[in-house]
BAFI-3210 file (N, C-alpha, C; in Angstrom, 3 decimals, decimal comma, padded with zeros to 6 digits):
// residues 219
n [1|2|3|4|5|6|7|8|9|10|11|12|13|14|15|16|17|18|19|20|21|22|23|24|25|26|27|28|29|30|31|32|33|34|35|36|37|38|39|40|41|42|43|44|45|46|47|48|49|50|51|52|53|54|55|56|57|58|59|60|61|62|63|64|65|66|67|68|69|70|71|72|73|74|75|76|77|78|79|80|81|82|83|84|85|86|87|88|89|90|91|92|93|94|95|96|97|98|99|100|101|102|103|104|105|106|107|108|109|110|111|112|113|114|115|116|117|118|119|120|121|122|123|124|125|126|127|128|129|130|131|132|133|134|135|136|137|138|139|140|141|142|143|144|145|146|147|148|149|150|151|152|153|154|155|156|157|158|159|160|161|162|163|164|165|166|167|168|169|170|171|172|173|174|175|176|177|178|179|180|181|182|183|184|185|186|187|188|189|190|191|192|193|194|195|196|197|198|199|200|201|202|203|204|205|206|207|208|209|210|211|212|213|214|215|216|217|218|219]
n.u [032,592|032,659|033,317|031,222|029,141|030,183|029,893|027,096|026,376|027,915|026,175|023,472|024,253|024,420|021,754|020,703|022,005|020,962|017,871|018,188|019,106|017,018|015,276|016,297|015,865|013,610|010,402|009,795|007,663|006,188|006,336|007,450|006,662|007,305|005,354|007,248|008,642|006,597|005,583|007,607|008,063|005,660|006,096|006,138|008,269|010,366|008,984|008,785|007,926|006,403|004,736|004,401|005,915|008,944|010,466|008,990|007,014|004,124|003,912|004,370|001,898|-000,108|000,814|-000,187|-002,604|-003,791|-003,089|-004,801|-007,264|-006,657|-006,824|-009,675|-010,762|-009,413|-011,303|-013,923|-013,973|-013,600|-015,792|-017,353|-018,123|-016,024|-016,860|-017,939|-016,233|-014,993|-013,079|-011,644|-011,591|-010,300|-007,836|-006,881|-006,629|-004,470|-002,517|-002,447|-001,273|001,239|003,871|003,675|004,267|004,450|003,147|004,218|002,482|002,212|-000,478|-002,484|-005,254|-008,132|-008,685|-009,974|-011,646|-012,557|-012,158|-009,665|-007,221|-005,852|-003,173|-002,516|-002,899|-000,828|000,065|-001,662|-001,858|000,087|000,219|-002,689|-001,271|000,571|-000,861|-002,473|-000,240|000,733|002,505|001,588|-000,700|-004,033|-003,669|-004,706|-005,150|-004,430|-006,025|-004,814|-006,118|-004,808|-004,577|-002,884|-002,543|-004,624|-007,434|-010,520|-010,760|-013,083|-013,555|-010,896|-010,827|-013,671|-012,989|-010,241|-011,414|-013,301|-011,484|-009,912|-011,528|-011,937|-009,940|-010,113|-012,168|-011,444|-009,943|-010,806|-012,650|-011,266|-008,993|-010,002|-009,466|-010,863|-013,675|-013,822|-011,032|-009,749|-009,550|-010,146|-009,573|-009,577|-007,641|-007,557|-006,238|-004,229|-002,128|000,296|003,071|005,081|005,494|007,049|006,465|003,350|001,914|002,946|003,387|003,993|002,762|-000,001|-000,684|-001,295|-001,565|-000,587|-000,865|000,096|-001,714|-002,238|-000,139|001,228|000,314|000,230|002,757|003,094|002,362]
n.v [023,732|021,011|021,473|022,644|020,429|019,005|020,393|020,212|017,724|016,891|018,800|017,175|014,707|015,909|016,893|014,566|012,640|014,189|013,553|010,805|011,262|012,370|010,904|008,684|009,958|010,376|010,875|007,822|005,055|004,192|001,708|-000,529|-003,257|-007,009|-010,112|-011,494|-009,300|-008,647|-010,707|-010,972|-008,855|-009,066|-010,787|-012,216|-011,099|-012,579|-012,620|-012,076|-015,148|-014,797|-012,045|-011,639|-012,846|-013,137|-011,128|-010,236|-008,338|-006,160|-004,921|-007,037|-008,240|-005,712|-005,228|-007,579|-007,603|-005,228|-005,564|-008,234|-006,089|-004,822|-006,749|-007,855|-005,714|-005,208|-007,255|-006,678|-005,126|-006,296|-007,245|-004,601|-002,008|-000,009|003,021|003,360|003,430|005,783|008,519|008,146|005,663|005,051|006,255|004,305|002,102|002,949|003,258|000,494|-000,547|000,301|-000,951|-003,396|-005,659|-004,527|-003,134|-000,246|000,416|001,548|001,944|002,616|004,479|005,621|008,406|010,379|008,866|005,428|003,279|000,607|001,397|000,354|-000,001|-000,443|-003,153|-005,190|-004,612|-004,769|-007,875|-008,669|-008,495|-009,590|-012,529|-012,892|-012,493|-014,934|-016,674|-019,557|-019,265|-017,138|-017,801|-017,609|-015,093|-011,784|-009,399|-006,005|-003,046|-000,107|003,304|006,009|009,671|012,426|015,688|017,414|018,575|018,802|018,105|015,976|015,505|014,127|012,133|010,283|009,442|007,915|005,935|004,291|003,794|001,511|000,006|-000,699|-002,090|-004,343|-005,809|-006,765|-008,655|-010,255|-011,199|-012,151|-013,564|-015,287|-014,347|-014,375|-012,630|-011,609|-011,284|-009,416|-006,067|-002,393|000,825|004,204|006,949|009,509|012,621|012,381|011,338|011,825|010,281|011,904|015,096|017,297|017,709|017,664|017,350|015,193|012,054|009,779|010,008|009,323|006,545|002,431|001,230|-001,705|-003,931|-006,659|-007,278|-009,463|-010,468|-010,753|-011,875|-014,365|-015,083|-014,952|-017,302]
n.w [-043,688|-042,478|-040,428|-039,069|-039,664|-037,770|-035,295|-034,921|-035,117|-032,738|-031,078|-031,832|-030,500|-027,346|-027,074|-027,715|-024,943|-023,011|-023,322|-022,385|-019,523|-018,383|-018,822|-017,432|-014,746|-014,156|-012,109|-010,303|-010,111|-006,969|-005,956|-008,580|-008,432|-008,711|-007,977|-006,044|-004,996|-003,519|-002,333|-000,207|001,243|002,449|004,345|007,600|009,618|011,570|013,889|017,650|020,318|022,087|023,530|025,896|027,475|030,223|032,013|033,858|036,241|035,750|032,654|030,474|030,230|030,125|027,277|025,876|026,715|025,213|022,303|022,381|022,584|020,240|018,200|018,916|018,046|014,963|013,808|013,734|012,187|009,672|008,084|007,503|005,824|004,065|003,657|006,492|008,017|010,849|011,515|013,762|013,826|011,536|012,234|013,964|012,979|011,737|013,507|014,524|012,026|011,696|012,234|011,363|008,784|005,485|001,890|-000,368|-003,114|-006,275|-007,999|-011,148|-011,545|-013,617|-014,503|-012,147|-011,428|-010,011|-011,340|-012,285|-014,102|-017,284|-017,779|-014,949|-014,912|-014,632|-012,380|-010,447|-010,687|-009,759|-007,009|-006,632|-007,019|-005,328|-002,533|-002,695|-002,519|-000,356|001,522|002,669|004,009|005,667|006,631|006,873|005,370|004,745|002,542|002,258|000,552|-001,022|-001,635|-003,486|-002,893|-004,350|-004,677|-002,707|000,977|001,610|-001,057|-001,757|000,121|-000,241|-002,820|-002,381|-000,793|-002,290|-004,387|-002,860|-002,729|-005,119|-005,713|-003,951|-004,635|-007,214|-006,858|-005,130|-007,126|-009,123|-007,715|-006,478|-003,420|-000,024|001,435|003,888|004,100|003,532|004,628|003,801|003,699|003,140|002,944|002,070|001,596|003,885|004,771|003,756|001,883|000,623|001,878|001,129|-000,948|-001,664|-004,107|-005,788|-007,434|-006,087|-003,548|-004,282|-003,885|-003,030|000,052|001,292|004,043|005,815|008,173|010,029|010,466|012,927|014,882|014,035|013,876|017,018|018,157]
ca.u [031,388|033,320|033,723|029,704|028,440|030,889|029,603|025,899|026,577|027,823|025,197|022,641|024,632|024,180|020,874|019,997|021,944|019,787|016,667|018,365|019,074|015,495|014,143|016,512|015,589|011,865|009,472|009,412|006,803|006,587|006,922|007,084|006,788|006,842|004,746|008,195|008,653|005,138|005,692|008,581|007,990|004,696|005,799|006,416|009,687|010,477|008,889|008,959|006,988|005,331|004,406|004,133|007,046|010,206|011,015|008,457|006,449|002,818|004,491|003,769|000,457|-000,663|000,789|-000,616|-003,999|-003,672|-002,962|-005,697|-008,105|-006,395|-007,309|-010,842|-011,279|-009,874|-012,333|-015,204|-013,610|-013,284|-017,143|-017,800|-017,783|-014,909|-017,068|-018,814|-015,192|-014,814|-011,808|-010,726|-011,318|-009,052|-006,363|-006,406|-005,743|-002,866|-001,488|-001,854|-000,633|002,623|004,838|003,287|004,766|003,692|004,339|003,157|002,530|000,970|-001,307|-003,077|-006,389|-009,000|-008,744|-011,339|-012,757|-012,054|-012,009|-008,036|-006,607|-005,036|-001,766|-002,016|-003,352|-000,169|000,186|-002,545|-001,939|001,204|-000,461|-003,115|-000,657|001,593|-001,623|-002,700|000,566|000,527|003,326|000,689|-002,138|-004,604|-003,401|-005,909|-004,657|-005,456|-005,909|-005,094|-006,145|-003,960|-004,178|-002,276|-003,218|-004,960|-008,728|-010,879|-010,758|-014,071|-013,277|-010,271|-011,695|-014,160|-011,880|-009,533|-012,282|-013,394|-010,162|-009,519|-012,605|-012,001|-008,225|-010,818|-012,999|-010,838|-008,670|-012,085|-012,983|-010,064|-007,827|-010,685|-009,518|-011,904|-014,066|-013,210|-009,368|-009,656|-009,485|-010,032|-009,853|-009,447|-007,105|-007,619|-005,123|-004,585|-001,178|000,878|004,419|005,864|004,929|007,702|005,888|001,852|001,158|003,809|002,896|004,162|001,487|-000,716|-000,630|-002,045|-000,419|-000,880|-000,634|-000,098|-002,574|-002,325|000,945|002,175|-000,625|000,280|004,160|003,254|001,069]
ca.v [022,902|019,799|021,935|022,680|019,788|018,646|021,345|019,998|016,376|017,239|019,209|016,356|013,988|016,241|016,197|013,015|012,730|015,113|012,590|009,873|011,727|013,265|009,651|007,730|010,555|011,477|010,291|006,735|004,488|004,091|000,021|-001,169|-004,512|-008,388|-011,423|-012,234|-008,454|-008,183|-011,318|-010,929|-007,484|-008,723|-011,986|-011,743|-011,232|-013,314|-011,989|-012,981|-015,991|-014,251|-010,701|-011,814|-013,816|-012,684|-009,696|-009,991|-007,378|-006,524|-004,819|-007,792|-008,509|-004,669|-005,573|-008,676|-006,912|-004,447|-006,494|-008,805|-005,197|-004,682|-008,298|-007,209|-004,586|-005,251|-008,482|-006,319|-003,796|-007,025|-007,209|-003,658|-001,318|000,933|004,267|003,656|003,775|007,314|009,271|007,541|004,326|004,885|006,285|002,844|001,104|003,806|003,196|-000,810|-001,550|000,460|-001,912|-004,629|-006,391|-003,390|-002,567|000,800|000,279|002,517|001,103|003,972|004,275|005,905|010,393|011,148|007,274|003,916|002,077|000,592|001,231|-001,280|000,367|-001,163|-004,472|-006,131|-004,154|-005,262|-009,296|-009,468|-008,614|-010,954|-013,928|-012,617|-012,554|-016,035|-017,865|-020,307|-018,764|-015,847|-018,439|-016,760|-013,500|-010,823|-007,615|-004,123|-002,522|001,241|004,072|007,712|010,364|013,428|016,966|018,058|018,657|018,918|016,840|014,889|014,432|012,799|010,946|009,377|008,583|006,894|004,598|003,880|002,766|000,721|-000,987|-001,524|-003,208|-005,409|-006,912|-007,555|-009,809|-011,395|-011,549|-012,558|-014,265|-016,323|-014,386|-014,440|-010,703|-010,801|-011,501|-008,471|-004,610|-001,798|002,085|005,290|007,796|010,756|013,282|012,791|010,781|011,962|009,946|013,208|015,990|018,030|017,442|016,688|017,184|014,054|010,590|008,627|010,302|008,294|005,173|002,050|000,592|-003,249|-004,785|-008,101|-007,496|-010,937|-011,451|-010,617|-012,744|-015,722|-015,182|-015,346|-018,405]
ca.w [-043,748|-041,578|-038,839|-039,189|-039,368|-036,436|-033,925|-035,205|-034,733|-031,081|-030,557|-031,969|-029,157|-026,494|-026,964|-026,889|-023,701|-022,004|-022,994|-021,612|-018,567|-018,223|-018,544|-016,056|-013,718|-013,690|-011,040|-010,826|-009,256|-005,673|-006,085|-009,645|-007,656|-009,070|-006,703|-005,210|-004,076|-002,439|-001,066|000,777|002,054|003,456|005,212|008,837|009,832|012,957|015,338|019,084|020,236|023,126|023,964|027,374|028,635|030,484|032,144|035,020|036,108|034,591|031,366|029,346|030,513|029,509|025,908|025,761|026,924|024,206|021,374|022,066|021,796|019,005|017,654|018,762|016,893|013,599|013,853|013,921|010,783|008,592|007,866|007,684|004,707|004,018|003,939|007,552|009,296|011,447|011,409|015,352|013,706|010,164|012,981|015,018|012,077|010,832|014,437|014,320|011,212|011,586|012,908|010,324|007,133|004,129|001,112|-000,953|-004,497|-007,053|-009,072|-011,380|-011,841|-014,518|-014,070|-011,346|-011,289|-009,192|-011,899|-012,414|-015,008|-018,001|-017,168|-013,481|-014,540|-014,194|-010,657|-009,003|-010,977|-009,421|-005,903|-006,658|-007,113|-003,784|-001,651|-002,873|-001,981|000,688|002,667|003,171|004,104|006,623|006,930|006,862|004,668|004,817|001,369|002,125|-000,394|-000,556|-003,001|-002,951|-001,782|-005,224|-004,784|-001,539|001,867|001,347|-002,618|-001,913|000,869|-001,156|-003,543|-002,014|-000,523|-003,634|-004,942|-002,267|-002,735|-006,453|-005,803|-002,870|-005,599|-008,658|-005,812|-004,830|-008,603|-010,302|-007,180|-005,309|-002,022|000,877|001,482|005,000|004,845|003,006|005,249|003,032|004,446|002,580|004,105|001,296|001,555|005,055|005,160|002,262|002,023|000,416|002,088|000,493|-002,688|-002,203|-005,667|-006,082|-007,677|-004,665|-002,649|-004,976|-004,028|-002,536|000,842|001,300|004,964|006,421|009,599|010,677|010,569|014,218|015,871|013,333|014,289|018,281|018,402]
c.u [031,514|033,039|031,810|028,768|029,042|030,258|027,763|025,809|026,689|026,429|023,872|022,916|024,074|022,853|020,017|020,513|020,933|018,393|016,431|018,577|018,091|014,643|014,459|016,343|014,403|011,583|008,968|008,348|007,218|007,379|006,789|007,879|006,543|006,462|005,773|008,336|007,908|005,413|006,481|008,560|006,206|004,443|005,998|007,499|010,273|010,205|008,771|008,013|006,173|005,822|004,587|005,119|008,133|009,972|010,361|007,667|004,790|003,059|003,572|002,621|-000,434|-000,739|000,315|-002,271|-004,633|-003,788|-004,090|-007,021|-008,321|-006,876|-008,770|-011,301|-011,102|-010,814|-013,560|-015,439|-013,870|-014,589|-017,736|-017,282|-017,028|-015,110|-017,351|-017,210|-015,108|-013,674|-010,926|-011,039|-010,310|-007,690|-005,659|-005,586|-004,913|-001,706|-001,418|-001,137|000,443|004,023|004,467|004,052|003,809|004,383|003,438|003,481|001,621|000,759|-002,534|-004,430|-006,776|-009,142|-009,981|-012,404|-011,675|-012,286|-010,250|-007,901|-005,730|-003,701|-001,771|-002,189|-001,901|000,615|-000,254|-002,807|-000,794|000,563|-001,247|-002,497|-000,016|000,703|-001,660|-002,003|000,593|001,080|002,848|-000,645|-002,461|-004,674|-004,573|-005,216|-005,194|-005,153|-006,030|-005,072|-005,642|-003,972|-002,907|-002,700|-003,956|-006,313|-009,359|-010,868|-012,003|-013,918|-012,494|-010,621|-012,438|-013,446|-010,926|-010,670|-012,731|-012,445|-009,723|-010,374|-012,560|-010,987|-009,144|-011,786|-012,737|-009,945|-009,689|-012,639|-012,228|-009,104|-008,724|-010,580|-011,294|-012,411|-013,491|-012,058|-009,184|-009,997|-009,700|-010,208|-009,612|-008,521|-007,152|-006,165|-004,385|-002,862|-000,532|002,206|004,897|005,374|005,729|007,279|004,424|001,544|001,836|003,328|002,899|003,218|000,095|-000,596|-001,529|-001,043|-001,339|000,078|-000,917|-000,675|-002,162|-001,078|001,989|001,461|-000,692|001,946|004,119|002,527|002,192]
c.v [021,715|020,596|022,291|021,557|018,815|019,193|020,384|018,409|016,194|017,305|018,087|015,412|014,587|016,302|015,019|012,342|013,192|014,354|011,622|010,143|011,783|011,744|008,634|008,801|010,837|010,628|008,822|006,246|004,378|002,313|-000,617|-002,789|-005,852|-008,653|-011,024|-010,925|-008,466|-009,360|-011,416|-009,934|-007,846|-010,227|-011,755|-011,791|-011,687|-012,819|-012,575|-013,559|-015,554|-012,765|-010,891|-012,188|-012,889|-011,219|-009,319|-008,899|-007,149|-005,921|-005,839|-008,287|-007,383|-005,297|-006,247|-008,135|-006,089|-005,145|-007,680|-008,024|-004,808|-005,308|-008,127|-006,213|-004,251|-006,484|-007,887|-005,342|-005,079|-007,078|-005,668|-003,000|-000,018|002,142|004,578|003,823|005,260|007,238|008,364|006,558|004,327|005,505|005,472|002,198|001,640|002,835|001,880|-001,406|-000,652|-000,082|-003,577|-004,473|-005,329|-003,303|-001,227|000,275|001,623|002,052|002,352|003,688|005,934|007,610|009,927|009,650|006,298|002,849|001,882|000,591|000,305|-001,067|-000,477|-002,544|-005,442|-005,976|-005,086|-007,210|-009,123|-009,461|-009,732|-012,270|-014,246|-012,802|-014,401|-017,291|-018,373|-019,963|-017,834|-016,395|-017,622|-015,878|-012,715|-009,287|-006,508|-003,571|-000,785|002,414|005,110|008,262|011,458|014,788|017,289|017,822|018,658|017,731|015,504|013,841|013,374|011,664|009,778|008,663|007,889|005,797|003,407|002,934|001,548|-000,429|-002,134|-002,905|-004,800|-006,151|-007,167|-008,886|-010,648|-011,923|-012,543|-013,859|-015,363|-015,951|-014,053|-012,832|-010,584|-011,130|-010,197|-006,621|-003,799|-000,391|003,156|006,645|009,329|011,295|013,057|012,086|010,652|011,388|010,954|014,316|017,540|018,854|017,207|017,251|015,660|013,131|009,790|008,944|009,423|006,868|004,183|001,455|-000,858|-003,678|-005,545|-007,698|-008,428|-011,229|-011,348|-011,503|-014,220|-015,865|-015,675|-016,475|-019,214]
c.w [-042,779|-040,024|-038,415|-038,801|-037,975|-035,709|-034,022|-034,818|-032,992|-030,370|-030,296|-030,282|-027,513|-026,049|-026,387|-025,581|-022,352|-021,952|-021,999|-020,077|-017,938|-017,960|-017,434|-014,769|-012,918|-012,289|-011,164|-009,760|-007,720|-005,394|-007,335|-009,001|-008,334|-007,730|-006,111|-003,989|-003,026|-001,746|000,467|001,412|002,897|004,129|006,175|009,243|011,713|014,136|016,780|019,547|021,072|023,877|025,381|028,156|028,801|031,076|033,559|034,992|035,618|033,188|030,128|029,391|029,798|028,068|025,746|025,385|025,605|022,986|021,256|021,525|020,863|017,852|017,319|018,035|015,553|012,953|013,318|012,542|009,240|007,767|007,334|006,513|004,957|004,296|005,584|008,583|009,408|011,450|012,350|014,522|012,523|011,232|013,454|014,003|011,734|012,013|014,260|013,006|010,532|011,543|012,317|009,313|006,545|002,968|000,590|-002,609|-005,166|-008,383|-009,482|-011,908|-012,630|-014,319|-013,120|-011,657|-010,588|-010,085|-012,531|-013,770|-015,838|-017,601|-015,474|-013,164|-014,215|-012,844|-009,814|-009,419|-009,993|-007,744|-005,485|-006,282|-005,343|-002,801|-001,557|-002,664|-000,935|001,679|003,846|003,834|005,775|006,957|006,551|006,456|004,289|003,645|001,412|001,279|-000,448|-001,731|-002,430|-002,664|-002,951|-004,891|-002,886|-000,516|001,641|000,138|-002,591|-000,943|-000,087|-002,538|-003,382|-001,592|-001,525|-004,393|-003,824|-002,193|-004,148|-006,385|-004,879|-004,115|-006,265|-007,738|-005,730|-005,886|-009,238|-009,470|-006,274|-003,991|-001,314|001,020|003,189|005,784|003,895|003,552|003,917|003,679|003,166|003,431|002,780|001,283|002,765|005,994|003,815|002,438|001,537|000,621|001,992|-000,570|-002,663|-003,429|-006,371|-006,261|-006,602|-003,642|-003,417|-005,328|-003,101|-001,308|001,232|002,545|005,824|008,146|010,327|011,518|011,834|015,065|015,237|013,908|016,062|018,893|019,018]
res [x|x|x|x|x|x|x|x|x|x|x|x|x|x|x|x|x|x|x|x|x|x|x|x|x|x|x|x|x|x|x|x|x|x|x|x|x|x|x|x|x|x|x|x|x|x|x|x|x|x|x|x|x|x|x|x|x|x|x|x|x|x|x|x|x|x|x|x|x|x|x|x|x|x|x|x|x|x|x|x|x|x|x|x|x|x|x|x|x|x|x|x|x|x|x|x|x|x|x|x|x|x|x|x|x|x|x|x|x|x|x|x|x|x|x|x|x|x|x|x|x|x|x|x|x|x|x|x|x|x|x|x|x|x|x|x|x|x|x|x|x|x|x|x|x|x|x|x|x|x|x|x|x|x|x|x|x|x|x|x|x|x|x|x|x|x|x|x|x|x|x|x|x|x|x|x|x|x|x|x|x|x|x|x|x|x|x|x|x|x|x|x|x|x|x|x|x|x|x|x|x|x|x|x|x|x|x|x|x|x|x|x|x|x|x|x|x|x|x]
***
């Protein structure tokens, strides 16, 4: 009977190992991020005081050139509603705000709706607060939307827009920011971080970046 309920006791243990296993393993968030994180991943990291100087040549004049088009044209995105951007224009911005301060978070929203979910309210507060700090003053941030491959190109299209719009007005609601230090795009399925996996959570997320912050670093 000892030796019974021994093997059974084990067994019970082993068990509950396997929970604990199963739970420090699953699929965790892409950024279960505090303020301090978001802030620091979307301050500018020293960048060089001028595009232009040194080296001779016209080189830095092109860049220079570039970067001011660049300037130009997310100027003209800041005003403009999230659905009316074309495909070549959600690419510009993929390509400019590569080499920017980002972070990805995933902040979950409502089955098959853009409305956020209570589960993400203390996501998209801690964002809130990180935008709103002074360190971040002026910057102009791009609020980009991504699902993952499940459902058709348009659906998720529009759905990501959507969401990216919602995270853009609870900030303007709730945090006092400005509407047009605020970018918002939708990229649908169309830039999956796991493309091992698109059915994967981390493909569902939002990416948050500091626009500004290379033309506030070279002043």
């Amino acid at each position: 009977m000892s030796g019974s309920l021994g093997k059974l006791r084990l067994g019970l243990a082993c068990a509950a190992a396997a929970v604990i296993l199963t739970l420090s393993t699953g699929t965790a968030p892409v950024y279960a991020a505090d303020e301090q994180q978001i802030l620091n991943a979307l301050k500018p990291k020293g960048l060089t005081r001028s595009l232009s100087g040194g080296g001779g040549g016209g080189g830095g004049a092109a860049v220079d050139a570039k970067s001011l088009d660049d300037q130009r044209f997310l100027d003209g995105l800041r005003t403009r509603k999230t659905r009316s951007l074309s495909s070549g224009d959600r690419d510009r911005v993929a390509a400019i705000a590569k080499e920017k301060p980002q972070i990805d978070l995933e902040i979950n929203f409502d089955y098959n709706s853009d409305k956020i979910s209570q589960k993400a309210t203390g996501a998209v507060q801690a964002l809130g607060k990180a935008l709103s700090n002074p360190e971040l003053k002026d910057s102009v941030f791009l609020v980009a939307g991504h699902t993952d491959a499940k459902g058709g190109d348009s659906y998720n299209q529009s759905l990501s827009e959507r969401r990216a719009e919602a995270i853009k007005t609870y900030l303007i609601q709730k945090f006092g920011l400005q509407a047009e230090n605020l970018m918002t795009v939708g990229y649908g399925k169309e830039q999956l971080k796991n493309k091992d996996n698109p059915l994967a959570a981390d493909n569902r997320r939002v990416q948050v970046v500091n626009m500004a912050a290379q033309s506030q670093a070279s002043r």
